[in-house]
N, C-alpha and C positions, 0 to 999 in steps of 0.2 A: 325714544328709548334712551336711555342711561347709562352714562361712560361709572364702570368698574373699574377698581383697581384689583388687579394681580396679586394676589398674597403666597407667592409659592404655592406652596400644602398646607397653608392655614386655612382649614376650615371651618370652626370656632376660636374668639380671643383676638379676632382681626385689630380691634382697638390697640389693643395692648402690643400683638405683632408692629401696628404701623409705628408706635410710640416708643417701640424699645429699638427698633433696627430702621426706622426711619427718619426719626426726630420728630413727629407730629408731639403736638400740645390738645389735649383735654379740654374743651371749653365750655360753657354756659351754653344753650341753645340762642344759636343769632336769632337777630329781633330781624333780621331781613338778609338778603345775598350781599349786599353791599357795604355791611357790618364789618367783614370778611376784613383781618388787617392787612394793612399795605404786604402785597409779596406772598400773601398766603391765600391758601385755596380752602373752601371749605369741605370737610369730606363725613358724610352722615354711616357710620357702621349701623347697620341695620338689623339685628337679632331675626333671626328667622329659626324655628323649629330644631331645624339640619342642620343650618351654617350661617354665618353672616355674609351682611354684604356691603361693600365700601365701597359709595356712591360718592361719585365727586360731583357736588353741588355746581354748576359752572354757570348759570345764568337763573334767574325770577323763576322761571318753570319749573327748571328741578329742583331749585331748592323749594318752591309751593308743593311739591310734588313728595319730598321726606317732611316736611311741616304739617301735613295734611290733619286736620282735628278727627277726621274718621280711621286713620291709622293708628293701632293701638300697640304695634308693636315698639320693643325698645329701640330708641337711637341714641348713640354716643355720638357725640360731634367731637371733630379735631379741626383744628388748623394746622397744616403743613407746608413748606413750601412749595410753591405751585408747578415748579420744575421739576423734583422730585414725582408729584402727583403726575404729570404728562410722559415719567417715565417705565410708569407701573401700571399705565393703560392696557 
């Protein structure tokens, strides 16, 4: 199962919430989890129907897991840093 992050009351816009009151950064989809740069964590917003969902990437699995070629929903990728991300578990 998959470690979420906490968005308060944001239920749609999670990207943009963790970007504007967190300091994450917008990036290109990693070519793999180890891509991830020094000190940052990778974190996939997920689009879903209702709400999003801000999955913190933390090993090969789960990020194979938001990478998947049969998932068609949308993801925004950020980099954040990783201490931040452990505190909005």
């Amino acid at each position: 199962m998959g470690k979420y992050l906490k968005t308060e009351d944001v239920i749609q816009g999670k990207a943009d919430y963790l970007v504007e009151k967190h300091e994450a950064t917008v990036i290109e989809r990693p070519d793999s989890f180890e891509s991830a740069p020094e000190g940052k964590a990778l974190v996939a917003v997920v689009s879903n129907p209702d709400f999003d969902a801000a999955a913190w990437c933390y090993d090969d699995i789960e990020f194979g897991r938001m990478t998947s070629p049969r998932d068609i929903r949308t993801v925004v990728w950020l980099a954040m840093d990783i201490e931040k991300v452990k505190d909005l578990l």
